[in-house]
PyMOL Python script that loads the backbone (N, CA, C, O; Angstrom):
from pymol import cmd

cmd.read_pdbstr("""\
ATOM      1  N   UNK A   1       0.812  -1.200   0.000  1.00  0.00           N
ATOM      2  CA  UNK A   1       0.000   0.000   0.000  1.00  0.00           C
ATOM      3  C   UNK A   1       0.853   1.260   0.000  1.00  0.00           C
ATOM      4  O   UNK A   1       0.647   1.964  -0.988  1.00  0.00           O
ATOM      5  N   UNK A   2       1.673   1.678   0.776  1.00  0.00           N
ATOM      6  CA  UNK A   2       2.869   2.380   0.856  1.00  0.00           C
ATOM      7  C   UNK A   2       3.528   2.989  -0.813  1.00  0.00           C
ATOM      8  O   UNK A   2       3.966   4.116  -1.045  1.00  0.00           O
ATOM      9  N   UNK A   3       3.396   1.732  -1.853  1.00  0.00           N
ATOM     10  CA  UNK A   3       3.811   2.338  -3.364  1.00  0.00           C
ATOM     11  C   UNK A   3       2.549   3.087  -3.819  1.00  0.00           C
ATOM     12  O   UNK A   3       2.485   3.825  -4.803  1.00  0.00           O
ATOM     13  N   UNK A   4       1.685   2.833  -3.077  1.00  0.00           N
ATOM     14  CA  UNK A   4       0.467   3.683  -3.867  1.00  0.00           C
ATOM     15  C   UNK A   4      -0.001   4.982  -2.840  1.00  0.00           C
ATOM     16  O   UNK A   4      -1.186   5.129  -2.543  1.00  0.00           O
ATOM     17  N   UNK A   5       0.600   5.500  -2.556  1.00  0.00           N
ATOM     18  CA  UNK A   5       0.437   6.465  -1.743  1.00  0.00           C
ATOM     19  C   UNK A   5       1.164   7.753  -2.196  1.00  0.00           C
ATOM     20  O   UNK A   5       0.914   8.788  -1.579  1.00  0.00           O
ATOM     21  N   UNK A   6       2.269   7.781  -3.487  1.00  0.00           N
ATOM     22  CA  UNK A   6       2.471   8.954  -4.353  1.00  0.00           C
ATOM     23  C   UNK A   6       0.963   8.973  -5.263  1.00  0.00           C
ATOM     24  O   UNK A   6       0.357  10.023  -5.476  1.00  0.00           O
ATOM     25  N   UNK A   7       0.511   7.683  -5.725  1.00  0.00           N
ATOM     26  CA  UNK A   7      -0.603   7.698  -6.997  1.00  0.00           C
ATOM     27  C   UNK A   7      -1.691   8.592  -6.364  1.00  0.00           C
ATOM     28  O   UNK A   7      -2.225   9.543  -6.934  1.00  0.00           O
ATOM     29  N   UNK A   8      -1.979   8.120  -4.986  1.00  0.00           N
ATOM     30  CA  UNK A   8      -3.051   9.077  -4.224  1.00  0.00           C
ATOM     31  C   UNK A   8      -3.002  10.514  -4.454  1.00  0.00           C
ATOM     32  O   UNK A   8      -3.855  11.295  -4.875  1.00  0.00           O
ATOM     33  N   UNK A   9      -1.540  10.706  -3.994  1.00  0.00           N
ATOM     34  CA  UNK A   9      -1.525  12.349  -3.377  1.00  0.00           C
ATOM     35  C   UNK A   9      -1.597  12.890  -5.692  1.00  0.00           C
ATOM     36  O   UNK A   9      -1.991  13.923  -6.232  1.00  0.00           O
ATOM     37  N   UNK A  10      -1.126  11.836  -6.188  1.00  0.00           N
ATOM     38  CA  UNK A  10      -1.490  12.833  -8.050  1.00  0.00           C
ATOM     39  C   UNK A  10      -2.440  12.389  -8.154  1.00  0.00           C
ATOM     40  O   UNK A  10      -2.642  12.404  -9.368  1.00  0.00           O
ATOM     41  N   UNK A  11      -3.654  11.745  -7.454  1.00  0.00           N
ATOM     42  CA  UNK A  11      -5.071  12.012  -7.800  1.00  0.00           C
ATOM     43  C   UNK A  11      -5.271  13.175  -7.327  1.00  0.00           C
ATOM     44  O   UNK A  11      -5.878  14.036  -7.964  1.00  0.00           O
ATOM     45  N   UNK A  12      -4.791  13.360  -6.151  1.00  0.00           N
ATOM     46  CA  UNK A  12      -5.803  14.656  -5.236  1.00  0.00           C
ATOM     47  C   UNK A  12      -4.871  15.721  -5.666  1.00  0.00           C
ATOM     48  O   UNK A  12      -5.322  16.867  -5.659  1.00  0.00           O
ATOM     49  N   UNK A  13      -3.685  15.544  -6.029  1.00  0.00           N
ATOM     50  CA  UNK A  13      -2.944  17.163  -6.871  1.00  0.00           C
ATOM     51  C   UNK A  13      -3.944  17.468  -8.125  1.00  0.00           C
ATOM     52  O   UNK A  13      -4.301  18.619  -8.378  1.00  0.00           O
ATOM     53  N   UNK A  14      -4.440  16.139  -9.022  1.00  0.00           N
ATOM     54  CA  UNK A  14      -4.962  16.576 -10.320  1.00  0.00           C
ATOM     55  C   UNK A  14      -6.087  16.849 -10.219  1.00  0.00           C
ATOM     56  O   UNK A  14      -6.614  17.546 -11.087  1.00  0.00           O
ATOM     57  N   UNK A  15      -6.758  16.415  -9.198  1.00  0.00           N
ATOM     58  CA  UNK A  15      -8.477  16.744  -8.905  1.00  0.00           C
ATOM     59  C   UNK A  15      -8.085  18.666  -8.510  1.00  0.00           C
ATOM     60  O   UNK A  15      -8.776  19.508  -9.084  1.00  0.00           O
ATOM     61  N   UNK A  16      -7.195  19.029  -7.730  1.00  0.00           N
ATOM     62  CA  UNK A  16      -7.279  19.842  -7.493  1.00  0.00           C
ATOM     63  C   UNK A  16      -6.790  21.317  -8.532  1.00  0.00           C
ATOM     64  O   UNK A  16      -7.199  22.471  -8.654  1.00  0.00           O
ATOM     65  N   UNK A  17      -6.015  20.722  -8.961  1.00  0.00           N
ATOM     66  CA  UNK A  17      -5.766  21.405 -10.530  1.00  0.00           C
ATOM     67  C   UNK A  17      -6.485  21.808 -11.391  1.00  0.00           C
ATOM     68  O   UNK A  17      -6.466  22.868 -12.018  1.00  0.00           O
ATOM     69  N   UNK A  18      -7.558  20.407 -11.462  1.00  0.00           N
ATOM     70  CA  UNK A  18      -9.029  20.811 -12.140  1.00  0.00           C
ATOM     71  C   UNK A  18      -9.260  21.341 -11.927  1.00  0.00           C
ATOM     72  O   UNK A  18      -9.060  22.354 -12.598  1.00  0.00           O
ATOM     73  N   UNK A  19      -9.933  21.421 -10.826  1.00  0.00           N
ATOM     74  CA  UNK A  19     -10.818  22.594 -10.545  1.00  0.00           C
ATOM     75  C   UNK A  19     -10.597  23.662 -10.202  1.00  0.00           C
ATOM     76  O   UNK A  19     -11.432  24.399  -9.677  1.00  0.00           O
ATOM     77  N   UNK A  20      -9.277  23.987 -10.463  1.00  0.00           N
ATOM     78  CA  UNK A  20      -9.025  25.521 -10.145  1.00  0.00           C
ATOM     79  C   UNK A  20      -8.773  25.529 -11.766  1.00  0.00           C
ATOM     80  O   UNK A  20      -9.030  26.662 -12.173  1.00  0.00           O
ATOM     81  N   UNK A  21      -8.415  24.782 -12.696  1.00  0.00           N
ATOM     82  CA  UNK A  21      -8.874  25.564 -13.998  1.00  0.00           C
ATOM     83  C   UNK A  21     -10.068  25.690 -14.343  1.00  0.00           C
ATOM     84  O   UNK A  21     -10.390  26.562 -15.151  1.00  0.00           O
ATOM     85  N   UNK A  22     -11.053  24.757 -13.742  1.00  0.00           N
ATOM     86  CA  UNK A  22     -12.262  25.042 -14.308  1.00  0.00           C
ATOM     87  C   UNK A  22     -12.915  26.033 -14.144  1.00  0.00           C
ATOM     88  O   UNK A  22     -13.828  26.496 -14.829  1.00  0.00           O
ATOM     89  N   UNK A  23     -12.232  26.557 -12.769  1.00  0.00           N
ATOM     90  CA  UNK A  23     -12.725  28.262 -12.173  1.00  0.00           C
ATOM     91  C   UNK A  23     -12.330  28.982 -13.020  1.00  0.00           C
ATOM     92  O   UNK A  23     -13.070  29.917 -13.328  1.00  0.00           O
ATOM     93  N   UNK A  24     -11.329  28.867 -13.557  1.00  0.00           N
ATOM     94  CA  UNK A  24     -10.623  29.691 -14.384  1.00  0.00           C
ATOM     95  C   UNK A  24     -11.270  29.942 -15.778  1.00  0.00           C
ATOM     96  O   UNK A  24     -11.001  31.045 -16.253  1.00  0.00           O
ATOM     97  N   UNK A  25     -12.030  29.177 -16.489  1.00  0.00           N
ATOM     98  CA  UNK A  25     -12.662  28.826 -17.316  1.00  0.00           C
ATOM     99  C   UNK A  25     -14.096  29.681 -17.078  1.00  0.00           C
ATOM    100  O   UNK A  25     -14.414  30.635 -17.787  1.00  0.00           O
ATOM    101  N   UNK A  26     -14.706  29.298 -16.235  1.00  0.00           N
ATOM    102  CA  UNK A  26     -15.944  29.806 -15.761  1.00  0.00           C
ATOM    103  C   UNK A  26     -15.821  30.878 -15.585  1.00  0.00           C
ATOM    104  O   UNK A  26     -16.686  31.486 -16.214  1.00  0.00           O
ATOM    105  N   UNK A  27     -14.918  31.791 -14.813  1.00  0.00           N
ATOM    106  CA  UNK A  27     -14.806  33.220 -14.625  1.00  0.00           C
ATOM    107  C   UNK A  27     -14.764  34.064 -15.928  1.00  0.00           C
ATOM    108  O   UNK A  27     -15.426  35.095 -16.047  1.00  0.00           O
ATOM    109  N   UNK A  28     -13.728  33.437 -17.167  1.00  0.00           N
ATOM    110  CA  UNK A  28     -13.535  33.973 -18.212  1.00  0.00           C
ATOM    111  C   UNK A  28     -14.748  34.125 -18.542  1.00  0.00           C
ATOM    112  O   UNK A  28     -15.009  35.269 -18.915  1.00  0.00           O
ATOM    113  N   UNK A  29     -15.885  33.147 -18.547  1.00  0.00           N
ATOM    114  CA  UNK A  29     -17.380  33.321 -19.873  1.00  0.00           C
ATOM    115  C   UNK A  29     -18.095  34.344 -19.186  1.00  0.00           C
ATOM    116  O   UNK A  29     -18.905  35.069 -19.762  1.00  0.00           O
ATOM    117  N   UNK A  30     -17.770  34.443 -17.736  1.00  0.00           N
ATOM    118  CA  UNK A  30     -18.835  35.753 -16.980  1.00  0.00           C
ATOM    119  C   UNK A  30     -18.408  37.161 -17.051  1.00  0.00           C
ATOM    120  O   UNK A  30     -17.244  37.469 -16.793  1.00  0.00           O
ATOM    121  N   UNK A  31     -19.551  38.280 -17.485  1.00  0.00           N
ATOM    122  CA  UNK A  31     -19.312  39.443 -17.598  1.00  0.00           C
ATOM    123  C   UNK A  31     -18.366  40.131 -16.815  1.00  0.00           C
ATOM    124  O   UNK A  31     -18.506  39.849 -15.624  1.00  0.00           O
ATOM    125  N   UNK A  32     -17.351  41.020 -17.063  1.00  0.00           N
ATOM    126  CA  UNK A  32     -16.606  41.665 -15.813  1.00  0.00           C
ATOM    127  C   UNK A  32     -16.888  43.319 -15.673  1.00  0.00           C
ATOM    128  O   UNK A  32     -16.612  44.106 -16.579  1.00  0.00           O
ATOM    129  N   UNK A  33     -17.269  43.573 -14.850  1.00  0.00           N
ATOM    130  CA  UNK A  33     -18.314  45.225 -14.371  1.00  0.00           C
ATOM    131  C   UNK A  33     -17.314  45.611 -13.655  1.00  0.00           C
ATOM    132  O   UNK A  33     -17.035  45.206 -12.527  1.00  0.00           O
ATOM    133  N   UNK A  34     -16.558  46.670 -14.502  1.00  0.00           N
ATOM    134  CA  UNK A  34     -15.592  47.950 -13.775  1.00  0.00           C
ATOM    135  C   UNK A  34     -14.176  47.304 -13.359  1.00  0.00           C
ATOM    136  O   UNK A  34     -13.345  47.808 -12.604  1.00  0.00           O
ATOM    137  N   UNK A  35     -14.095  46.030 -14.050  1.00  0.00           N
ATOM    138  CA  UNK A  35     -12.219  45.567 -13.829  1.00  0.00           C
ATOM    139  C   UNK A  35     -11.958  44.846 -15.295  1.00  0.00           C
ATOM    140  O   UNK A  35     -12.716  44.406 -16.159  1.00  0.00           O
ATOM    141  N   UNK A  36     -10.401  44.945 -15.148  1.00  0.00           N
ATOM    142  CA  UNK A  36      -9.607  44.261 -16.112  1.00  0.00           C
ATOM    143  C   UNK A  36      -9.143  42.863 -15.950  1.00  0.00           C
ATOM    144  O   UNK A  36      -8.132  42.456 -16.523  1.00  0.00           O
ATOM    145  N   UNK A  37     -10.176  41.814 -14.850  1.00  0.00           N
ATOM    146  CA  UNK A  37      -9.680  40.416 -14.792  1.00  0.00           C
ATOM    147  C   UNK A  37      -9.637  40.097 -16.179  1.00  0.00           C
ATOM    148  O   UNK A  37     -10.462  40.622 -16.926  1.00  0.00           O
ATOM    149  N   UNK A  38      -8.834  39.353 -16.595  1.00  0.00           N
ATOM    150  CA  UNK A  38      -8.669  38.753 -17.589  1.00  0.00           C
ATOM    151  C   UNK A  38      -7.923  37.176 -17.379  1.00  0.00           C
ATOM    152  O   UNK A  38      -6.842  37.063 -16.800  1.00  0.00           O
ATOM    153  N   UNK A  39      -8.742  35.907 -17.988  1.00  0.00           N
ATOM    154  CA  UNK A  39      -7.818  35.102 -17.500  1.00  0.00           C
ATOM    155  C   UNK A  39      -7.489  34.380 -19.191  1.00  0.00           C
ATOM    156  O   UNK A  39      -8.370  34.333 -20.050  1.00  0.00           O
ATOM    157  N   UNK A  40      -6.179  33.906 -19.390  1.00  0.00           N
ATOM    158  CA  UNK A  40      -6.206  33.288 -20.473  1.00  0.00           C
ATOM    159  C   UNK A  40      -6.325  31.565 -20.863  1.00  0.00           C
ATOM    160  O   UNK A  40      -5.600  30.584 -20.697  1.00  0.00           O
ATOM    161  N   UNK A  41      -7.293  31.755 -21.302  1.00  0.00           N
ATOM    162  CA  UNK A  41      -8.519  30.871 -21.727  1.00  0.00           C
ATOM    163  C   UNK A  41      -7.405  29.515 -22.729  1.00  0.00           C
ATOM    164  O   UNK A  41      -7.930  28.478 -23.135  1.00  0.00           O
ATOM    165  N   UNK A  42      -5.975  29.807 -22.951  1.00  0.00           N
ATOM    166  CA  UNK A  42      -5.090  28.524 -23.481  1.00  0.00           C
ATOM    167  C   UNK A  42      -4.518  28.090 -22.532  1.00  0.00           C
ATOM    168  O   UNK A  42      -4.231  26.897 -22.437  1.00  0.00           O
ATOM    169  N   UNK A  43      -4.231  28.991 -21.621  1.00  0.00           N
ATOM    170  CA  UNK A  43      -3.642  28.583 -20.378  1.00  0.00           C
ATOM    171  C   UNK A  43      -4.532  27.535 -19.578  1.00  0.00           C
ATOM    172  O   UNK A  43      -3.920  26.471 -19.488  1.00  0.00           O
ATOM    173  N   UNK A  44      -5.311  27.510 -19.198  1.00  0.00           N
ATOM    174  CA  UNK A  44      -6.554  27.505 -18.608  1.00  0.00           C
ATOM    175  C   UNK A  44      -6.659  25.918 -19.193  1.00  0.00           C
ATOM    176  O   UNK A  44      -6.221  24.898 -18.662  1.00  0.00           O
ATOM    177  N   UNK A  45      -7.360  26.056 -20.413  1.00  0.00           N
ATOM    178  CA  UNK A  45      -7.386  24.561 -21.193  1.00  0.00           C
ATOM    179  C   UNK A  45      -6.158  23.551 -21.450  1.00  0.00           C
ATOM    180  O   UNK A  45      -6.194  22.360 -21.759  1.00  0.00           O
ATOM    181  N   UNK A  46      -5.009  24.440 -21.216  1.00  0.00           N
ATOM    182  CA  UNK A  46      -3.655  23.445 -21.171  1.00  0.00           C
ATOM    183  C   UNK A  46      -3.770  22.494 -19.679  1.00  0.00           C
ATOM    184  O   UNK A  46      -3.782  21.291 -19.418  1.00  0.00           O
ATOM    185  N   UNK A  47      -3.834  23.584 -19.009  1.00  0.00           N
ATOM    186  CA  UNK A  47      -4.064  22.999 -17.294  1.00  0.00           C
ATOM    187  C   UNK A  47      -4.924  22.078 -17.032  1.00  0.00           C
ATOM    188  O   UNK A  47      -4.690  21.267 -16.136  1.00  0.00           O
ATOM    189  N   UNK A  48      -6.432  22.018 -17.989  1.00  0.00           N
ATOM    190  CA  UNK A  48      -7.697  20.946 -18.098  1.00  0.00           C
ATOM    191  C   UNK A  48      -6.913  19.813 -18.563  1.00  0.00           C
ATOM    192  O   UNK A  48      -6.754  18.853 -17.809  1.00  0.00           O
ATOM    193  N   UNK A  49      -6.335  19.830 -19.899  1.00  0.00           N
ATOM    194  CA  UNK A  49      -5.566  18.106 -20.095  1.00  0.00           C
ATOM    195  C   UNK A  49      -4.543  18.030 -18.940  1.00  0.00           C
ATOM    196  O   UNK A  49      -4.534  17.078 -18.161  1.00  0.00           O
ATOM    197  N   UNK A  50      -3.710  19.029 -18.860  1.00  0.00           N
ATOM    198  CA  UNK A  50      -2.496  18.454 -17.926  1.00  0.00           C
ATOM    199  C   UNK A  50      -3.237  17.405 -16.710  1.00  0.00           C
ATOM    200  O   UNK A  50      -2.901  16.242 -16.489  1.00  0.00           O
ATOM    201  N   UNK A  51      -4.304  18.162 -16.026  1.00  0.00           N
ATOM    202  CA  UNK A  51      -5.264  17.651 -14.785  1.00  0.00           C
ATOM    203  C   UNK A  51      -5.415  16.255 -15.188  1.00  0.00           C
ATOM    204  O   UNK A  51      -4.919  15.274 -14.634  1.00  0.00           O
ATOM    205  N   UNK A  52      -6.323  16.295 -16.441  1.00  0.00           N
ATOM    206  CA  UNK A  52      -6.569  14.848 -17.134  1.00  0.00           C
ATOM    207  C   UNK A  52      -5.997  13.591 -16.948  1.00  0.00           C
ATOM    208  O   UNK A  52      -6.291  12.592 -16.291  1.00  0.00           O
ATOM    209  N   UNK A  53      -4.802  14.020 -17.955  1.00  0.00           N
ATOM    210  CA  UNK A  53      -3.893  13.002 -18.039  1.00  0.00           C
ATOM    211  C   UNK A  53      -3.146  12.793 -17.175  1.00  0.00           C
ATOM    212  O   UNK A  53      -2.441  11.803 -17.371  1.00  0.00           O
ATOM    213  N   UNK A  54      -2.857  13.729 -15.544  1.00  0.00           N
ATOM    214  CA  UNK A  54      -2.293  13.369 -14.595  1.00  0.00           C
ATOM    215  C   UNK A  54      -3.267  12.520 -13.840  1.00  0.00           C
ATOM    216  O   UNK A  54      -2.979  11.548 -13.143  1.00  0.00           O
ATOM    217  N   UNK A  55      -4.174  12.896 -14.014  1.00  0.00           N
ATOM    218  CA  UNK A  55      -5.240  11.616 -13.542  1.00  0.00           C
ATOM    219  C   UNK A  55      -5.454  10.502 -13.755  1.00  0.00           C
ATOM    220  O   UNK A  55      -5.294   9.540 -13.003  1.00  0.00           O
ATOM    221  N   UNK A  56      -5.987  10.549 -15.223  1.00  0.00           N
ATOM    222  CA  UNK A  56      -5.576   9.015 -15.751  1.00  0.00           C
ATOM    223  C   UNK A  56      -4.490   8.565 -15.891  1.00  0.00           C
ATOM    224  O   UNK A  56      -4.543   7.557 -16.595  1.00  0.00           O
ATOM    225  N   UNK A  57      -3.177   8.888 -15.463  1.00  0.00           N
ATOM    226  CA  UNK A  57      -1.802   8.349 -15.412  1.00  0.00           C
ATOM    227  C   UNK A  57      -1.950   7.731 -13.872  1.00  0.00           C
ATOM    228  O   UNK A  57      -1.554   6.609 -13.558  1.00  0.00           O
ATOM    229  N   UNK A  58      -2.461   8.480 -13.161  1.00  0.00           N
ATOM    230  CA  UNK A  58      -2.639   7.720 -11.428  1.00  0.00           C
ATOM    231  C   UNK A  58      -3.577   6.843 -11.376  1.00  0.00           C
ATOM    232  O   UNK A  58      -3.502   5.868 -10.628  1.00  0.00           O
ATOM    233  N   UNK A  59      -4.302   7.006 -11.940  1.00  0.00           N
ATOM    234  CA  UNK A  59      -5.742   5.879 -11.958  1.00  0.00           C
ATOM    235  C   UNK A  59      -4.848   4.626 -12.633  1.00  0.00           C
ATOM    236  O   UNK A  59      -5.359   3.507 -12.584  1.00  0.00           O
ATOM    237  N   UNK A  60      -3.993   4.725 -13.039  1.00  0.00           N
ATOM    238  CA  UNK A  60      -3.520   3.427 -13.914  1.00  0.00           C
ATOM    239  C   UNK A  60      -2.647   2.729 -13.255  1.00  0.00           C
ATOM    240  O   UNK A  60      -2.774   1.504 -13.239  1.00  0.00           O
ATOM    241  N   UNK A  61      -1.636   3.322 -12.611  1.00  0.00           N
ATOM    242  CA  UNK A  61      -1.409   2.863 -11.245  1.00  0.00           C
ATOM    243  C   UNK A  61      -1.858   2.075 -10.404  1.00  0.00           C
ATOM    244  O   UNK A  61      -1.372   0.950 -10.290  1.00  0.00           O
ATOM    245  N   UNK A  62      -2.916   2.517  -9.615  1.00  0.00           N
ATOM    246  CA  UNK A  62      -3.884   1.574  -9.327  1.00  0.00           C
ATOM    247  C   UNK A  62      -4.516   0.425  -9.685  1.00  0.00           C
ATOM    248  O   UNK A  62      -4.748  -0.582  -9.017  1.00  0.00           O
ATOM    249  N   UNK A  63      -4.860   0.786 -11.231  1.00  0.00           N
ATOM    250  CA  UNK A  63      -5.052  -0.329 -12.003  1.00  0.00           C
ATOM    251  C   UNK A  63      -4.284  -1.935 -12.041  1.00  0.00           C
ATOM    252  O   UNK A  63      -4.564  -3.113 -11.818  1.00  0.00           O
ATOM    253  N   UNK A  64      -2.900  -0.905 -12.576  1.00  0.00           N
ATOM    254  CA  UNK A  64      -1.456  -2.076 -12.703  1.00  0.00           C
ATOM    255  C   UNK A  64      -1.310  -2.919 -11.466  1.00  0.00           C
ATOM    256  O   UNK A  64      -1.082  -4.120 -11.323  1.00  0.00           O
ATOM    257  N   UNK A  65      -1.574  -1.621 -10.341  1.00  0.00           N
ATOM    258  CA  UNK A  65      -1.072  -2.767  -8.835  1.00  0.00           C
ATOM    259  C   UNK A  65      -2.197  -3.264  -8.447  1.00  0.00           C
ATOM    260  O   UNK A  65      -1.927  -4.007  -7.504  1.00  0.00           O
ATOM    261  N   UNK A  66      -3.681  -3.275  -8.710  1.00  0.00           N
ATOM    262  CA  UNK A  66      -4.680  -4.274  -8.755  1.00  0.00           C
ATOM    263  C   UNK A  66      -4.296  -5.572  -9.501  1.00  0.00           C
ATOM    264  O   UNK A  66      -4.610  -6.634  -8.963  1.00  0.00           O
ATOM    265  N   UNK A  67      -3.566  -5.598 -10.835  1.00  0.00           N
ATOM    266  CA  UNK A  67      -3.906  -6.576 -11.759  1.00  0.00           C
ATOM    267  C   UNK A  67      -1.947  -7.573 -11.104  1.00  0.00           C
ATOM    268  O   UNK A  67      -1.841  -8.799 -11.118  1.00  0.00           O
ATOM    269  N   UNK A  68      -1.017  -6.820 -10.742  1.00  0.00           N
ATOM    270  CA  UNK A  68      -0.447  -7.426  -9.779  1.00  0.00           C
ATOM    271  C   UNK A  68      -0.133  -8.618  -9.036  1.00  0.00           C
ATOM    272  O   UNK A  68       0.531  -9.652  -8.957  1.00  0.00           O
ATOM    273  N   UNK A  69      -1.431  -7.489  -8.295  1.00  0.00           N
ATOM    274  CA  UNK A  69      -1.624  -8.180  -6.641  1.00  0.00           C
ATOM    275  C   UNK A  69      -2.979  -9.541  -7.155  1.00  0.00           C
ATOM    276  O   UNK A  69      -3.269 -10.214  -6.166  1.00  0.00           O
ATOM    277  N   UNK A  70      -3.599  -9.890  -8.180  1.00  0.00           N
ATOM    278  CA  UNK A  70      -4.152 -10.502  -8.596  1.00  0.00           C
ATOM    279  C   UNK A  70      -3.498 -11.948  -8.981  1.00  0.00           C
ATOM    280  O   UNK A  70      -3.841 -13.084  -8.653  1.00  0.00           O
ATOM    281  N   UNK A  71      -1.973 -11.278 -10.147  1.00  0.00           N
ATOM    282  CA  UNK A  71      -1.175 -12.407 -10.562  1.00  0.00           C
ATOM    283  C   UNK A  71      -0.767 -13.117  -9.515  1.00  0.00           C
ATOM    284  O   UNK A  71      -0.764 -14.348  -9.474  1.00  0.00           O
ATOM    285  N   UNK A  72      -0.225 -11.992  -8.181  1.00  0.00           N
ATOM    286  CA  UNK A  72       0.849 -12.880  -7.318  1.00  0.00           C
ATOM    287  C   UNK A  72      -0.589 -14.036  -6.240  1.00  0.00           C
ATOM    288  O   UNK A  72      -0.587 -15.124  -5.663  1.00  0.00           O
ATOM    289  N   UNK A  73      -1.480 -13.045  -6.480  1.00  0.00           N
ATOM    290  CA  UNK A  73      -2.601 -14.321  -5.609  1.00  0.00           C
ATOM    291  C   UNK A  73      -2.804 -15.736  -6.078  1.00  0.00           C
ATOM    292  O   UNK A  73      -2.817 -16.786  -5.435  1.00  0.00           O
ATOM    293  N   UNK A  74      -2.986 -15.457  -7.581  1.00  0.00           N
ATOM    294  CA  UNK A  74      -3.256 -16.667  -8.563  1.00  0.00           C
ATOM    295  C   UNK A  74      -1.759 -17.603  -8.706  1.00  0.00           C
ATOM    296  O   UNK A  74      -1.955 -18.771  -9.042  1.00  0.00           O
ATOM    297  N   UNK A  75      -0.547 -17.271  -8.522  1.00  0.00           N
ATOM    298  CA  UNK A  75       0.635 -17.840  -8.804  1.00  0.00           C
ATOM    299  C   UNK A  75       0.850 -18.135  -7.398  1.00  0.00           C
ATOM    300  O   UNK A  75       1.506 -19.174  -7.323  1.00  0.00           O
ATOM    301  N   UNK A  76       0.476 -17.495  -5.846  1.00  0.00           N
ATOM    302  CA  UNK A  76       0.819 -18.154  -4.859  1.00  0.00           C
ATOM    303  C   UNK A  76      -0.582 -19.075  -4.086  1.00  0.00           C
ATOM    304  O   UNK A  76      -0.525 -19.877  -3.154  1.00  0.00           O
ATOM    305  N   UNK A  77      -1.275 -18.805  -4.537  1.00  0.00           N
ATOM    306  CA  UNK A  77      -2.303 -19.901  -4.382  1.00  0.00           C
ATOM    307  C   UNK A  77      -3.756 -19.926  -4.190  1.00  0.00           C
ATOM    308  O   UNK A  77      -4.347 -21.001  -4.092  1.00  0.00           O
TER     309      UNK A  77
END
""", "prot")
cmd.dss("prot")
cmd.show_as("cartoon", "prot")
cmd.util.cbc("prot")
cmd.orient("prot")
């Protein structure tokens, strides 16, 4: 359990990544009254795949050391 405890903490880094681009995203489509926020909207969507695929790179992890811990059950008995 101990090897899967980096995969954890890049689920919960990429969950959290998300959703601070998705804020980022959302703020851009809403009107702005009397300021110059501006957020850039490539930036923003680069950060949505990066999140992604750091996700599904950890989810696979999991996967691999499920399918594993499966072989070594079936090969030790």
């Amino acid at each position: 359990m101990l090897g899967l405890l980096p995969a954890l903490d890049g689920l919960t880094h990429s969950a959290a990544q998300f959703d601070l681009a998705a804020r980022q995203v959302v703020r851009a489509s809403l009107p702005v009254s009397g300021g110059t926020d501006t957020v850039d909207l490539s930036t923003a969507a680069v950060a949505l795949l990066q999140s992604r695929n750091s996700f599904e790179a950890n989810t696979k992890v999991f996967k691999v050391s499920d399918e594993i811990e499966k072989a070594l059950i079936d090969t030790v008995g």
